[in-house]
Every structure is written in C-alpha cells, then in structure tokens.
N, C-alpha and C positions, 0 to 999 in steps of 0.2 A: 281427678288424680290427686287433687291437692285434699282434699278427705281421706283419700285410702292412704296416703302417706302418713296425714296425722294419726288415723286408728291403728294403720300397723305399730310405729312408736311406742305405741302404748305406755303414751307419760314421759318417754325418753326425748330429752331436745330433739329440734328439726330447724334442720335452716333451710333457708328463703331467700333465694333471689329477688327483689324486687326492682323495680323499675320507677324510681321517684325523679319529678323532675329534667327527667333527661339524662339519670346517670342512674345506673346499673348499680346496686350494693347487695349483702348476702348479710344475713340475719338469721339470730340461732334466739327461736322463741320453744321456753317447755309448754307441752301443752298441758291443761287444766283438764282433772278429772269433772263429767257433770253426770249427775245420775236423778233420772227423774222416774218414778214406777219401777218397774226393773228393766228401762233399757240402761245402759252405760254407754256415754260417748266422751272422748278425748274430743276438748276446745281449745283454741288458739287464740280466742277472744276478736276475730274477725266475720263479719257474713257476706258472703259469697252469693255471686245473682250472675246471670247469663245476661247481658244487654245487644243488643243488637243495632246497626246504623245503615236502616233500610233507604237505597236511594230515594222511593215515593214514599209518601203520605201513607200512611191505613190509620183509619178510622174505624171505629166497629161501634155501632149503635145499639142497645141493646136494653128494653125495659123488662121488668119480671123475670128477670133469671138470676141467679146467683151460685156461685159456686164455678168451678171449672170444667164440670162433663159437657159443655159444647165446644173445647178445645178443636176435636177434632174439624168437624164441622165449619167451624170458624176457619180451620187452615186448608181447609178444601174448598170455601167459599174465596178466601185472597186467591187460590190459584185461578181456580175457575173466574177470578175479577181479571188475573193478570195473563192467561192464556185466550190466543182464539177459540170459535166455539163455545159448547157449554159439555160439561165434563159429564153431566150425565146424559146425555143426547136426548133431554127432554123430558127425562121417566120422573117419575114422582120417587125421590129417594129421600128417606130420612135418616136418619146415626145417631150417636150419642160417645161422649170416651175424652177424657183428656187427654194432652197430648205435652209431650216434654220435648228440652232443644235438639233432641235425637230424630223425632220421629216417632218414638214409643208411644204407642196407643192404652190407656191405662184405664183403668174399673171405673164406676160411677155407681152414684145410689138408685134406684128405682127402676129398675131398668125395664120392670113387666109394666105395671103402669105407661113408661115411656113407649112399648111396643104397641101396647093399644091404643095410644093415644096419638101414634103415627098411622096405622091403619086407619083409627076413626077418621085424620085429616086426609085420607087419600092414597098414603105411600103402600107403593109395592114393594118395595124393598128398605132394608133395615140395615145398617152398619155397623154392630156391636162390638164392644172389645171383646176379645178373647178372655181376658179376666172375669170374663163376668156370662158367659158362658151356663155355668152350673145355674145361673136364676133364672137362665133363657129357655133349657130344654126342657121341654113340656109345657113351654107356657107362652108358644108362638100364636097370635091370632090367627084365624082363617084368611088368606089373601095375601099375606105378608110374608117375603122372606126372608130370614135372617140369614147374614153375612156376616164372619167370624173375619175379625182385624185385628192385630196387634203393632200393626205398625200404618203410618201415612201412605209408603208404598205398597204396601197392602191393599187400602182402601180405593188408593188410584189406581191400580191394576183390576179392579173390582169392578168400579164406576167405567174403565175403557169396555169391560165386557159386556158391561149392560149396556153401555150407549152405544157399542156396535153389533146388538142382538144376537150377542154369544150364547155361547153354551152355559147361562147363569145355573144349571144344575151341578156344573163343574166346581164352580165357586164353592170354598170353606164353609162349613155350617155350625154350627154349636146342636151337637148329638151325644148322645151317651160316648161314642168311641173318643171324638175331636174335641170335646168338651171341657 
C-alpha cells in the first residue's frame, strides 16, 4: 500500500505516520524521481521488506540451488513439517514456482528441463506456476502430470486430491485453452 501511495503522488509530498520509539509522529517526505532503462519509479529513500516472527525454528538446508523458484516447495515442505500426516499421501510429487508474502505462486526459469528432470527422478505429478504455463504446453514428458498453480492454496487443494486419489484429471492443467 505504502508503494502505490508513493507512485500515485507522482513527485507530490506524502506523509507518514510512523511509529518511532513508542510515540506515534506523521512526516511529509517528497518523493524522488528514479529512472533506470525506461521504467520510472517515485522513491522515498526508504527499503521496505516483509519480516516475520515465527513461534518455531525453520531452518531449510539447501546445497546447489540458487535463486528463488523452490519458494513454493520450500512452503509446502514447512507445512507438511508442521501438519499431521504427509501432504502428498505418499505419491512421488515434484513443483517448481516462487512464492511471495501473499501466497502468489510466481514464474521461474527452465522449467522444461525441470519437468524432465522430475520425471527422470520418479515424480508423477508436477506443480507448475501458471505463469509459466506457455513453456509447459507441448513439452510435458510421458508419465508426468502437470498441475497448473498460481497460488499456495492452489497447490494444497491439489496435493489433498492426489493424496486422497481423486479425480486428478479434474485438476488445472497448462493447455492451449488454461495456458
């Protein structure tokens, strides 16, 4: 909210409540024009980050990866750590997809290679972002199926069908029509 405030402005002061200390004050900062390539964005000279203050520990171990496309996966392995059960009721499932403080299930790079390379380890099923979709159709391996996600609650509604041998034909797909 505190973004879309500054761009709407566009240049025009904006004031801020903040909270310093234990007393409440309101502050009128202009914001700065920054222009890099051709986007344009209104700064305030501040950076802005989501923190969180999780009752337990998470730890996540993790060598040879880089970058954020196992977002997803990563917040589907915490629940399946902090629920009974196992979320996939055993199936061999793999995914791929960042994931933001909303739930928003976001694009990653390579995602044909990543499809075949979840087949070749076993998995029958695949959890794709919806964004990324156009690089999936037509280039699903034999044995594998791809499941179309844009959000966490997507992905869990997905994983309950498979692990209580649903009707996964039902399930979202990346096709020319849904794609």
């Amino acid at each position: 909210q505190l973004r879309e405030a500054i761009q709407a402005a566009a240049g025009a002061p904006v004031q801020l409540t903040l909270l310093r200390g234990g007393a409440e004050q309101t502050v009128e900062v202009t914001p700065e024009k920054h222009t890099e390539g051709d986007a344009t964005a209104w700064l305030i000279g501040i950076t802005l980050r989501t923190d969180y203050d999780f009752e337990i520990d998470v730890t996540i171990q993790l060598d040879n990866v880089g970058g954020p496309s196992a977002g997803m996966m990563f917040a589907l392995g915490i629940i399946d750590t902090l629920t009974e059960g196992e979320l996939n009721g055993g199936k061999d499932i793999a995914g791929t997809g960042t994931i933001d403080a909303a739930g928003t299930v976001g694009p990653i790079g390579g995602i044909r290679q990543k499809l075949y390379g979840a087949r070749d380890a076993g998995a029958d099923y695949f959890l794709a972002p919806a964004a990324n979709c156009d690089e999936v159709v037509g280039h699903v391996p034999d044995g594998l199926q791809v499941i179309r996600t844009a959000t966490l609650e997507e992905s869990l509604a997905a994983l309950e069908v498979i692990a209580d041998d649903g009707d996964v034909s039902a399930l979202p797909t990346c096709d020319l029509a849904g794609s």
